[in-house]
N, C-alpha and C positions, 0 to 999 in steps of 0.2 A: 246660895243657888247651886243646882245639882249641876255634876260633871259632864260634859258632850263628847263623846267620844265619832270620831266620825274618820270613815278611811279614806288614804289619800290615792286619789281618785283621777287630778285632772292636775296640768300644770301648775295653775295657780294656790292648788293644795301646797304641791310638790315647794312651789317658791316659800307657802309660808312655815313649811317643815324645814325647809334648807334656812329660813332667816332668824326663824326662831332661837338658833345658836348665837348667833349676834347678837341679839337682846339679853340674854341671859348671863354672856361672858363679858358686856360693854362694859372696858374700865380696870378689866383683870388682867394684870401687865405681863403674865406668865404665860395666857391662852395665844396660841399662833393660829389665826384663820385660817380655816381651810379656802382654795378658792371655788366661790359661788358656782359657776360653770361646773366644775368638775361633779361637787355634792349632787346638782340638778342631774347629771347624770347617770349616775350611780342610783337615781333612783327611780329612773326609765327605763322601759324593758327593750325600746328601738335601741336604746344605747349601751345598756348591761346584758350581756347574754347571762347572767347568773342566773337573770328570770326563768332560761329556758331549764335550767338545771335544779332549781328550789323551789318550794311553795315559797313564796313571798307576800308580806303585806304589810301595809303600813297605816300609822294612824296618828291622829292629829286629839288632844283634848284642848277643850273650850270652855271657859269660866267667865260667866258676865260678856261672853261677845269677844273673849278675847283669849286667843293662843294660848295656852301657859304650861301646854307639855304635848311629847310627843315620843313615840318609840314604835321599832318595828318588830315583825316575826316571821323567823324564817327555819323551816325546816329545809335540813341536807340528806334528801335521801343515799349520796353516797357515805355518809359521813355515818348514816347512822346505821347503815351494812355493814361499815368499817368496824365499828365499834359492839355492833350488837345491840345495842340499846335504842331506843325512843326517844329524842330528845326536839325542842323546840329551840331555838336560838332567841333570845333578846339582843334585840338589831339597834344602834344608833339614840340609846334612850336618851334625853333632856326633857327637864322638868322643875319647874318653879319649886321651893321648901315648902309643901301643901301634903298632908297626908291623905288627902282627899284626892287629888289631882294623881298621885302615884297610887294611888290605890287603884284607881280606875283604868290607867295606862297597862299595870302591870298583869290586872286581871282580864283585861281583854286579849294580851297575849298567851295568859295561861289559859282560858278560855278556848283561842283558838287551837291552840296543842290537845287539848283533850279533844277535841273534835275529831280532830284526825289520829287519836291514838293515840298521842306521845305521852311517853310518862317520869319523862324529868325535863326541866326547863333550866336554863343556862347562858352565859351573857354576863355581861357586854359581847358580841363577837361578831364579825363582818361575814362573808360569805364565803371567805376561804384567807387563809393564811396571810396572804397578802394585802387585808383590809388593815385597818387597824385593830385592834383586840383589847380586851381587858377595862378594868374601871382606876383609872388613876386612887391609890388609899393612902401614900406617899410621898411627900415633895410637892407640895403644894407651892410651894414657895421657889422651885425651880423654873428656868424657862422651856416648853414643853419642844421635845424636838417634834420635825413632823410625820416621822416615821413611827411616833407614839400619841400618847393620848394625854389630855385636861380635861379636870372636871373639878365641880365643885363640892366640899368637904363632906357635905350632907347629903350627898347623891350615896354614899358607903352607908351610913344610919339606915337610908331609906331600905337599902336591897336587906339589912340584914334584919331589921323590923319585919319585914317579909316572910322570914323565915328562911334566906337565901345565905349558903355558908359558902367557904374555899372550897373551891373545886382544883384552882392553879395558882400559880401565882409567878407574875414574870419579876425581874431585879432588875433594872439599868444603872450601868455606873458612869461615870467622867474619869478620863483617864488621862496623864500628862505624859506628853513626849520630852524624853530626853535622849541625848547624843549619844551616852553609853549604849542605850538599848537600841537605836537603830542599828550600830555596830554591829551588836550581838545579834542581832535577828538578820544582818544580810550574813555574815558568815556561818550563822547558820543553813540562810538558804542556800546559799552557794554547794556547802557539804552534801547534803540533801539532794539537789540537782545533780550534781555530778555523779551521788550514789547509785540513783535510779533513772535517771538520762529523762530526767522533766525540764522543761526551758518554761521560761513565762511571756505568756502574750500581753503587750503594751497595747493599747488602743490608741487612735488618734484621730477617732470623728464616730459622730451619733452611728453613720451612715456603718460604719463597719461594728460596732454594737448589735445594730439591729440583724444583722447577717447571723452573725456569732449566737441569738438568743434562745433559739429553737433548743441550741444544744445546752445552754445555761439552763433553760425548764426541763430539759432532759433529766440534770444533775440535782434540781434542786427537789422535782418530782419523788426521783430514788430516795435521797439524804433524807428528805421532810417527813417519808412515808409511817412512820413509826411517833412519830410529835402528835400531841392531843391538836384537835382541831383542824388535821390536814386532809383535804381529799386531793387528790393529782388533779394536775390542770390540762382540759385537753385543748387542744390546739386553738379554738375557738376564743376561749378564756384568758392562752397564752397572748394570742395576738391584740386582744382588751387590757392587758397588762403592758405589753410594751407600749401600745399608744398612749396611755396610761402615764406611763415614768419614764420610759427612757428616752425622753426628749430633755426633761431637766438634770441627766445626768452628763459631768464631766467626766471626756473618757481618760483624763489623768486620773481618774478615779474609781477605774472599773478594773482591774485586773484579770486574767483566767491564767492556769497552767497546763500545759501539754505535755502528752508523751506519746511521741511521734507524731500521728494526724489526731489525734483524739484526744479532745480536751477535757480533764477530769478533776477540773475546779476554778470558783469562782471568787470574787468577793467584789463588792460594790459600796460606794462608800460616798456621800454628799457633803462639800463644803457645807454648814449650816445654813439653812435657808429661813431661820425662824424669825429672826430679826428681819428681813427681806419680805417676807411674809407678814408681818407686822404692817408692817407699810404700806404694803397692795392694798390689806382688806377686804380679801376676797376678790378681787380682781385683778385682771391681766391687764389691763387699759383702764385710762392713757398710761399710766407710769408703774404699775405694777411690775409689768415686764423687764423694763431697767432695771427695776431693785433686786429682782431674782437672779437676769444676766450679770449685775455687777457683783453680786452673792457667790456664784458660782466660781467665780474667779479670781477674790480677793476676800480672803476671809483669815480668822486668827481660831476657827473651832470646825471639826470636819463631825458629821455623824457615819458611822458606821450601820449601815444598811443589811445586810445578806453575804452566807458565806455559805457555800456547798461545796464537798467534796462527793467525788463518786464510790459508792460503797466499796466497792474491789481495791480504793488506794485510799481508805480509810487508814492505815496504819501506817503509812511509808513517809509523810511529813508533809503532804502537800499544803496543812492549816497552815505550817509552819513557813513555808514559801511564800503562803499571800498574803500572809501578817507579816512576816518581812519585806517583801515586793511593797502594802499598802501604807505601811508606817514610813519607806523612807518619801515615797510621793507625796504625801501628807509633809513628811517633814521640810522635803525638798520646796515642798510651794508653801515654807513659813507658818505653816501650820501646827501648831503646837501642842492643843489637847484638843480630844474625841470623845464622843459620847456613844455607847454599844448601846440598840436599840433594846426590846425586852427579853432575855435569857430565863427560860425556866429555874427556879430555883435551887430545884435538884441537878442542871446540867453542871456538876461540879467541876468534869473535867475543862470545860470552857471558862468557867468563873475564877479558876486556881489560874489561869494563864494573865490574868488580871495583876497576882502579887508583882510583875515583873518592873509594874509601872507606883508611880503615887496615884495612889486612885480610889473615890469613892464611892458606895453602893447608895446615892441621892433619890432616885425614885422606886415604887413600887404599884403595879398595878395586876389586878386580880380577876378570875373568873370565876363566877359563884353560879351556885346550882341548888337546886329546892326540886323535891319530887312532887309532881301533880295528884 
């Protein structure tokens, strides 16, 4: 029977694009749900101001009366001013092993790019840096953090049958804490601080986070502005970002550095929530909640989120302050190993700071790109 393609349109589209994941990952011990609410969201335009900033669309296929794939398309006009180029985004893709069913998902997005002009097409990728990104091709067998992505093995076959090659490619490692190196990394900081008169801001509630954040998008705005895939976030976007996360973050877990009233760096960092997330299954209630609050506060694996420095004290050590500042709070609350979210491949000088520890490069996920 032919493929249905149909665009999602109305809530109840929305619900069976958001469930569709569930079906597809039921049973795969690695995959961490994302929660239901949040997905519905993200794909509402009352709720996502991205709408106001992208072409968006989204779309649902149907085989025999039944779901079995589904992917979005999104163009960035700032992104592709940025870059010079024409490109269309493949957004959120899942899809049954059907080359019939991906052929149809993937053409309709290529479809719409040509419509509007574009002339290269690209994806996995969210709406701006801070979605998630890339197509897991590595580590299938790991537990997925949530600051990254799961997929399944034959989703990689499909995009490159396609004709879709590397465009990028991120690395995440697991990394183990030991006694020696927390050592070495405070008297490092210390040296550091004293050279150039930076202190470090401790947090100790959401509520003074949420204060401090305008100027964290400030830093991370500047730092990101040169990374494939980033456009700046304007204040609108920002403030859908912190309602976003910064409600699940512990502020033992956020750090920034000052020097004098101007803070010129950040890092943020999550007890593991994947196991906790397991649990919920996509929801917050009844008990969801519990497992995230007891998550946040009692854990033996932290992930490592977001680091920005501000360009002008790019050279002077501040990494060096919040990778020391964040490694001993991690180690202070029992914490042992960490998982770095996805690092470009080439960002060598970040990836070499990794030898300090035992540590391996376990996952890999990619962005691929095919010209229209």
């Amino acid at each position: 029977m032919s493929i249905k393609i149909k665009e999602v349109l109305t809530n109840s589209d929305r619900k069976k694009f958001v469930n569709l994941q569930y079906e597809l990952y039921k049973g795969q011990k690695n995959w961490v749900p994302p929660l239901k609410n949040g997905e519905l969201h993200y794909l509402q335009p009352e709720h996502n101001p991205a709408f106001k900033y992208n072409d968006i669309k989204f779309y649902l296929a149907e085989k025999d009366g039944k779901v079995v794939g589904r992917i979005g398309a999104a163009i960035s006009p700032a992104y592709n001013e940025k870059t010079g180029k024409k490109y269309v985004r493949i957004v959120k893709p899942e899809f049954i092993d059907d080359a019939e069913v991906v052929d149809a998902l993937f053409k309709t997005v290529e479809d719409f790019g040509r419509e509007k002009g574009m002339e290269l097409c690209h994806g996995p990728l969210g709406f701006s840096n801070l979605d998630t990104q890339g197509l897991l091709i590595e580590g299938f067998d790991e537990l997925q953090s949530i600051a990254s992505v799961y997929h399944l093995p034959y989703y990689k076959e499909h995009f490159e049958r396609l004709g879709y090659v590397k465009e990028n490619d991120w690395v995440e490692f697991r990394l183990k804490l030991e006694e020696g190196v927390i050592k070495k990394g405070m008297r490092a900081t210390e040296l550091i601080k004293k050279r150039y008169g930076f202190e470090t801001i401790h947090f100790t509630s959401v509520a003074e986070m949420k204060d401090k954040a305008p100027l964290v998008f400030k830093i991370l705005n500047e730092a990101f502005a040169v990374l494939p895939y980033v456009v700046e976030l304007n204040e609108e976007m920002q403030k859908y970002y912190i309602a976003k996360y910064f409600d699940v973050l512990n502020p033992k877990f956020v750090k920034a550095v000052k020097k004098g009233d101007e803070i010129v760096g950040f890092i943020i960092a999550v007890p593991s929530l994947s196991l906790a997330m397991q649990k919920a299954n996509g929801h917050l209630f009844p008990f969801g909640f519990r497992h995230i609050m007891k998550a946040r506060k009692q854990n033996n694996v932290a992930d490592l989120f977001l680091t920005g420095v501000a360009k002008k004290n790019q050279n002077e050590g501040v990494a060096v302050i919040l990778f020391g500042e964040m490694q001993k709070a991690i180690w202070d609350n029992g914490i042992r190993e960490f998982e770095t979210t996805g690092v470009f491949e080439e960002n060598k000088e970040v990836i070499n700071n990794w030898k300090n520890y035992e540590h391996r490069q376990h996952k890999r996920r990619r962005c691929y790109v095919k010209s229209l």
